[in-house]
N, C-alpha and C positions, 0 to 999 in steps of 0.2 A: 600461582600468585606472583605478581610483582614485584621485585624489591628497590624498588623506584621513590625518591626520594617528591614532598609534593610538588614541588617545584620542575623537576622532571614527568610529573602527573600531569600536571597544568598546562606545562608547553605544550607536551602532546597533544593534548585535546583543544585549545582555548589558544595558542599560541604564544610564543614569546614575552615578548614585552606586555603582555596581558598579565602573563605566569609572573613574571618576575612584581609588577605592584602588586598584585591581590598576596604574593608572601611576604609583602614589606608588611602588610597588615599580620591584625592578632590572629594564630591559627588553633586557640583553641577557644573557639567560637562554639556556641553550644549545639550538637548533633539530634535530629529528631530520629524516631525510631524508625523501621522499616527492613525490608529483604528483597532479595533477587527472587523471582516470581517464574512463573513459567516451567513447563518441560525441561527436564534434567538434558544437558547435550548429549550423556553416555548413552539415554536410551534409544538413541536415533544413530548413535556410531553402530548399534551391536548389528545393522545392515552391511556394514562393512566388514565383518568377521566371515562371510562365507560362509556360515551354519549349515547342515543337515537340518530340516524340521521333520518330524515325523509324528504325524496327527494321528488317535486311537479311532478305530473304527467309531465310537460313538459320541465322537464329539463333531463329525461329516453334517452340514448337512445341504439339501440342495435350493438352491435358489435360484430365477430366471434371468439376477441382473445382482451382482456387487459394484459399489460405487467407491470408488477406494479415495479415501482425501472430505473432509467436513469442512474445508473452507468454502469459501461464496460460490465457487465451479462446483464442488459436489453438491449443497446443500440446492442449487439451480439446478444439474441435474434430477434429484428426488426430486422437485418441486413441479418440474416438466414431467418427470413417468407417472406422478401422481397425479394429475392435469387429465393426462392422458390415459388412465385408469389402467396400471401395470402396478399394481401393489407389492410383485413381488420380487421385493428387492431388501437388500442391507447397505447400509453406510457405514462403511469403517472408519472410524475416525481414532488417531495416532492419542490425541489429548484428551485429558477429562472434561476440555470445554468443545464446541463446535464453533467455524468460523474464522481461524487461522488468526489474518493480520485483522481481520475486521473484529474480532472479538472486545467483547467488553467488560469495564469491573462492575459490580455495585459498592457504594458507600453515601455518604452525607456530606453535604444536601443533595446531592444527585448521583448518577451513573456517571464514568466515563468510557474514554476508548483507550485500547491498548495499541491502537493503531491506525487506521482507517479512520476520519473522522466526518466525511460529507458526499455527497451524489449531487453533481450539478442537475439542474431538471433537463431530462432528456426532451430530443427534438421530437415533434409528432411520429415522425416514420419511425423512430425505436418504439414497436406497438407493443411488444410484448415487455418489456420493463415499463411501462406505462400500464398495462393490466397487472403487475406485480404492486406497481403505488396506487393503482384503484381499488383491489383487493386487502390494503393496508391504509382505507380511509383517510388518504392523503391528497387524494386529488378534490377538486372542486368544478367540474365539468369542463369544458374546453372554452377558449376562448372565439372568439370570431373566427380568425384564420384557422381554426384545428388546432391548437396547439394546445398541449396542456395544462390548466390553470392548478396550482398547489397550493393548499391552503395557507394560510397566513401566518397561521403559528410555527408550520413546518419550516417557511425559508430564515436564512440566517438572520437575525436580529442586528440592527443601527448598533453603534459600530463596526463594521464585520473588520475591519483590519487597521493594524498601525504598527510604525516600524521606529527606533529606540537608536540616535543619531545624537554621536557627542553633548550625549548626558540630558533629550531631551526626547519625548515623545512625539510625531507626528503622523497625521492622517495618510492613508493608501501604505502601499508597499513601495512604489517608485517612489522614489526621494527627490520633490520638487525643493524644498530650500535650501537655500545656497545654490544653484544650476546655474551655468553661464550659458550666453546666448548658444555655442555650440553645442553645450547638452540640451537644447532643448532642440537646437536643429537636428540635433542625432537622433534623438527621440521620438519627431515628429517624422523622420526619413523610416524610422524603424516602423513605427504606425502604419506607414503606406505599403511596406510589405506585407506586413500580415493581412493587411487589405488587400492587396495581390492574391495574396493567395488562399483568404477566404472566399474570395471569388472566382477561383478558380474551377474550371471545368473543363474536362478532357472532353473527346471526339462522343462519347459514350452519355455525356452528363455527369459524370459522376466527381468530388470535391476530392481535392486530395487530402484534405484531413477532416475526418469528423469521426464521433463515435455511433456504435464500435467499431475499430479499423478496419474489419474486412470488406467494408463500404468503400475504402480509401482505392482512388486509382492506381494503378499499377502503370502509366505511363510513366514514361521514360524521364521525362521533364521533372516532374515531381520525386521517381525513385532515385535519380542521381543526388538526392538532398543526402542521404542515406549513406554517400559513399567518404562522407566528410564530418570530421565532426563538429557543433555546434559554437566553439571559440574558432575556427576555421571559418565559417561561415559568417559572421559577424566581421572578422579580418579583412576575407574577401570584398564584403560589399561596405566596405571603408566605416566600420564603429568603433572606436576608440574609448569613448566616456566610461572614464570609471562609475560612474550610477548606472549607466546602460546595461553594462556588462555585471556588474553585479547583481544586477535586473533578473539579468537572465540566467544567469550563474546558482541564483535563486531560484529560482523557477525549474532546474538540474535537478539541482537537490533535493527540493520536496515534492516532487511527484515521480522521481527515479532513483535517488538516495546518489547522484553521480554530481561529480565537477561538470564546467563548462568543457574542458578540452576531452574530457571521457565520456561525452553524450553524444550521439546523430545527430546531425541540423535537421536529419526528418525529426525526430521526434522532440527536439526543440522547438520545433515549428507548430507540430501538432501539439503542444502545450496552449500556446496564444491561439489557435486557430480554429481546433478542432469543436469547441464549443460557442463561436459565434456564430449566429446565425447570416448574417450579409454586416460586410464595413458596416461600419459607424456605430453598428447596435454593440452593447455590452456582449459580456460576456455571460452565458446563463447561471442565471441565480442559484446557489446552495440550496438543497435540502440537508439539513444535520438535524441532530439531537445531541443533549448533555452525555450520551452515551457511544455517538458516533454511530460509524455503520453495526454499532452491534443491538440497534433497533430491527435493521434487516437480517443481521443471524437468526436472532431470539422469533421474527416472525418465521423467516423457512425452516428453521428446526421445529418449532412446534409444530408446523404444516406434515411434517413426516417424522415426527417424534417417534412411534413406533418402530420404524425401522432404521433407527441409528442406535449403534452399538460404537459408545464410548468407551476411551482406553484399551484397545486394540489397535495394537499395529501389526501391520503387516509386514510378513519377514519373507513371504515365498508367493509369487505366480506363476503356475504351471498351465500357460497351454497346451493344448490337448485334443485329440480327435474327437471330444466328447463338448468342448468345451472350454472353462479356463476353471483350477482350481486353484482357491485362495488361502493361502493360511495366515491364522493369526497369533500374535501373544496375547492373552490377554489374560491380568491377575498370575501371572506365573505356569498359566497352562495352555496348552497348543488347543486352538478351535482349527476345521477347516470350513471351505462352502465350493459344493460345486457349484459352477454357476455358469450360465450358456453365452453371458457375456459380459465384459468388465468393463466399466466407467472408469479412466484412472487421472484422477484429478488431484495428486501430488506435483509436485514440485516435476518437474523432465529429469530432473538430473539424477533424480533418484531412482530413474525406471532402470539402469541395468542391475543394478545392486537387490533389486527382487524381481525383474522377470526372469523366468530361466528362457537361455538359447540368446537372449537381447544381445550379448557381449560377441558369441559365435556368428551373427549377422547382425549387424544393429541396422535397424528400419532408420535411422539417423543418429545424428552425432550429440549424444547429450552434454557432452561437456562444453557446445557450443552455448547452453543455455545457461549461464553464467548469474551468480545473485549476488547483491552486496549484502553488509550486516548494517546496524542501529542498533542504537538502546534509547526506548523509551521510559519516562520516569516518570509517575502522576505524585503531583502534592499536595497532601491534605493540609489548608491555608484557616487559623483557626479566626481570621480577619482577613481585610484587603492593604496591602498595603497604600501608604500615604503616598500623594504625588508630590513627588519632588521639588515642581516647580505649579501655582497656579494656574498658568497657561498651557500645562501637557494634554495633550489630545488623550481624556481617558479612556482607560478600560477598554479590549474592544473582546473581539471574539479570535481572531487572530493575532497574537504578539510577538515580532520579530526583532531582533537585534541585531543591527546593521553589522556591524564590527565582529559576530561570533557565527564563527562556524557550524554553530547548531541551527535548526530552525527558528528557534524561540518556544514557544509554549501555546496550547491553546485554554482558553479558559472556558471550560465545560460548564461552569456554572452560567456564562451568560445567557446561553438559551431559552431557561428557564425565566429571565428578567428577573434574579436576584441579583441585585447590583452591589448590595451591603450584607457582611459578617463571613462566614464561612463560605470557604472556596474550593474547585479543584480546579489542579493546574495540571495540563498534559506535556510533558518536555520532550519536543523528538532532538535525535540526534544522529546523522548520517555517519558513517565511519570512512567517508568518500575522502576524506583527509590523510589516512593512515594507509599505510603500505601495509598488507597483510591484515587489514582492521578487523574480519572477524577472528583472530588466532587470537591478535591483542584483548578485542572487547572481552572475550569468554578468560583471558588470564586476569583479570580486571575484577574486584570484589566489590561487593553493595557499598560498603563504606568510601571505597575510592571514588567509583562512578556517582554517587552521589554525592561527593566531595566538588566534581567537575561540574555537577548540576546545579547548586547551592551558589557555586562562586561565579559563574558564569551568569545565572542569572543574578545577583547581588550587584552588578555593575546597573542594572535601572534598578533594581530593588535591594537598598542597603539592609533593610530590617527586613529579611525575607526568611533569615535564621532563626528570625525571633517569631518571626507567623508561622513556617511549618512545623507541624506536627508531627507528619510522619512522609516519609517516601517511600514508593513500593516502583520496583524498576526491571525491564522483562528486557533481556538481551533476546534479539532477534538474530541468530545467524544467519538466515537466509531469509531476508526480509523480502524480498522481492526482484524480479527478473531485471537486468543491465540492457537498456537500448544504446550499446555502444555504437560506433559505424559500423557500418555494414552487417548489419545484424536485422536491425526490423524484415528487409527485402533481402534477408540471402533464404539459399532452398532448402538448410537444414530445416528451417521454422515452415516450414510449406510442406516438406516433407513428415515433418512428425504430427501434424493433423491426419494423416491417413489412416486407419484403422493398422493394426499389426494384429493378427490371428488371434480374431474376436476382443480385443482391445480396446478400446477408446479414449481417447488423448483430451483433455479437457480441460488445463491449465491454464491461467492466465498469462502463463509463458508462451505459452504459444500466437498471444500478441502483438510479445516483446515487448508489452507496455502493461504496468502492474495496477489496473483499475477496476473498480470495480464493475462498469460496464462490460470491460472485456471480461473478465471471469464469469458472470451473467451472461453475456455471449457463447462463450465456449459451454460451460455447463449447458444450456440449452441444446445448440449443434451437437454436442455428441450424446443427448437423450433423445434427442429427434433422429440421429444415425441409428442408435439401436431400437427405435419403435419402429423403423420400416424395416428393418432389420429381420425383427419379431415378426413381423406381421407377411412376411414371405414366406 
């Protein structure tokens, strides 16, 4: 724990001159109840201790396929062997829930997300995550050109966003009031690139950016983006404007938890890009729920609810001329499973610390696979608060504030179209600020982090102490994979898709971009590796 003064809290997190008025105010402001939530961090260090495991003859047992990891890459692997009628298989899943960062709470009046909160609707050609939303009575046949129509109540509801600018709410997340003529000249020059290179197409046909990546060309033209990063690249092709750049700067943050100058300009680019279908069109429309993507946990867990074994983690794999065997903790005693082939849809970073022999040759470099931390906060709001000013663009589904380093909040109740009384509010917050931010967030307690949460959002909402009820708040240490430079296109990330001695690599790491498409992706590709696999 910290013995940091709140004022040295504050700065931290919220900055400066933010810290110093919010302590001119009264700080003993009344506290609502709440805890830090989530998997204990000790239980995931004890991979680092090097153990001996040694499993009792009867607790073996064998099975054709272990899928090791229950976030959206595993639960997409089961969903595909079971597709393809391979029943026999386990899912080892580390926490007592499935689902990772997509996981979800329940409470009142709705569910929310712990993290993951939406899937843009995919383009026609992604067929098989389109029979994933047909099978989940979400679609509503196709449109004329092929493309697929999603029902009504699935896409995000009027208002979907607005952003919180010297004490006033307004529509979109670009900040058009107050712009002078060269922010918008900048803005519209900025426009024309991403038009560039939604249009884009190499000798092949194929787009440099769209989902999932592995669609994305590998010319030369488009992987040079990769070798710079994203405040770089904005410099180069002369953008200045501070709303521009915080644009984008934003656009870093919440879909890579990174700054602008520690993000790719490929995968800056594949932010704006990858979901337009040609210039001029939008960008494709949200599917969400009050719940987030832990709509689609709750459907692929129950799809393969038999063979997921909750609160097992895996502490040893042993390939083997037989095979691969697995062991587990689970409840305080050793299980093992032989198994003829292993799915491993954990984090990369964590495969030398339980494969055995990884360290003695590593098939690739895990420590190239780099994650930031967050802490996310949900708050149970026992009203809405009042608008400040008559004219504030209200309520939307997205709430950003311009000025603070977190995301803002998303409000999970909108979806449902409860617009009045009791709320939940979801608060992300990147640690893309802090030097070392996961060591700090995990020395950090409920009270503090929820201290930075409360006051940070109290700048658009002064009575916001006096509406929540309670905060429940889940540190994410390794929330998700860093598209630094040169990372998306280096050959570590090329290299650890290749099978290693009956292995299977399934990670959303492994597309350097932490979405849920791409984890969808990979889980598929390496359940379709081991069905042909099988089948020789």
């Amino acid at each position: 724990m910290n013995n940091w003064t709140r004022r040295e809290l504050l700065t931290a997190f919220l900055g400066a001159p933010f810290a110093l008025a919010a302590c001119r105010e009264n700080n003993a402001r009344r506290f609502p109840d709440g805890e830090i939530v989530g998997q204990s961090v000790e239980v995931g260090h004890i991979l680092r201790e090097n153990r001996v495991f040694e499993v009792s003859p009867e607790n073996w047992k064998d099975v054709k396929v272990a899928i090791i990891g229950g976030g959206i890459a595993g639960l997409s692997a089961a969903w595909k062997l079971r597709k393809e009628n391979l029943n026999d298989f386990v899912l080892l899943e580390l926490e007592k829930d499935t689902g990772g960062t997509s996981r979800s709470g329940e409470g009142q009046p709705v569910g929310y997300p712990w993290g993951a909160h939406y899937l843009p609707v995919p383009f026609q050609e992604n067929t098989e995550l389109i029979s994933l939303l047909d099978e989940m009575s979400l679609t509503n046949g196709r449109a004329s050109d092929g493309s697929v129509v999603i029902k009504e109540e699935y896409l995000c509801r009027d208002p979907e966003e607005r952003v919180f600018y010297k004490g006033r709410w307004y529509d979109g997340l670009y900040l058009h009031v107050g712009e002078s003529d060269e922010d918008k000249r900048q803005f519209a020059e900025f426009q024309k690139q991403v038009d560039y290179w939604v249009n884009w197409r190499d000798a092949k046909g194929r787009r440099a950016f769209v989902v999932p990546s592995a669609s994305c060309s590998d010319d030369a033209e488009a992987t040079a983006l990769d070798k710079i990063s994203f405040a770089d690249w904005l410099r180069q092709n002369g953008f200045t404007s501070e709303r521009l750049i915080w644009y984008c700067d934003y656009a870093c943050r919440d879909d890579y938890g990174l700054k602008l100058g520690q993000t790719s300009a490929w995968a800056g680019l594949f932010y704006f890009c990858s979901r337009v279908r040609k210039s001029g069109e939008e960008s494709q429309p949200f599917i969400t729920f009050p719940e987030g993507n832990g709509r689609f946990v709750k459907h692929l867990s129950e799809n393969v609810s038999n063979n997921i074994l909750r609160s097992h983690m895996v502490v040893s794999i042993v390939p083997n001329e037989m095979g691969v065997d697995v062991v587990c903790l689970a409840n305080g005693e050793l299980r093992g499973f032989h198994s003829d082939k292993v799915i491993y849809a954990s984090p990369m970073f964590t495969a030398p610390y339980v494969i055995r022999g990884f360290r003695d040759k590593p098939p690739f470099s895990a420590a190239e696979f780099q994650h930031n931390a967050w802490f996310v906060a949900n708050l149970h709001l026992k009203d809405r608060p009042k608008p400040r000013f008559a004219k504030d663009f209200p309520l939307a589904w997205d709430n950003v504030l311009y000025e603070s380093p977190s995301l803002g909040y998303v409000n999970a109740t909108h979806q449902k179209g409860i617009d009045y009384g009791p709320a939940v509010w979801t608060y992300y917050y990147p640690m893309c600020h802090e030097e070392n931010g996961r060591t700090k967030l995990f020395n950090f307690e409920w009270r503090e982090l929820a201290d930075v949460c409360l006051t940070d959002l109290a700048r658009a909402h002064p009575d916001i102490y006096d509406l929540t009820t309670r905060i429940d708040i889940m540190r994410w240490g390794h929330a998700m994979i860093s598209p630094r430079p040169g990372f998306i296109w280096d050959n570590e990330r090329q290299k650890a898709m290749q099978p290693y001695r009956n292995i299977y690599f399934a990670n959303t790491d492994l597309s350097g971009i932490a979405l849920f498409e791409e984890a969808f992706y990979h889980g598929l590709r390496s359940a379709g590796e081991v069905l042909d696999r099988c089948q020789t």
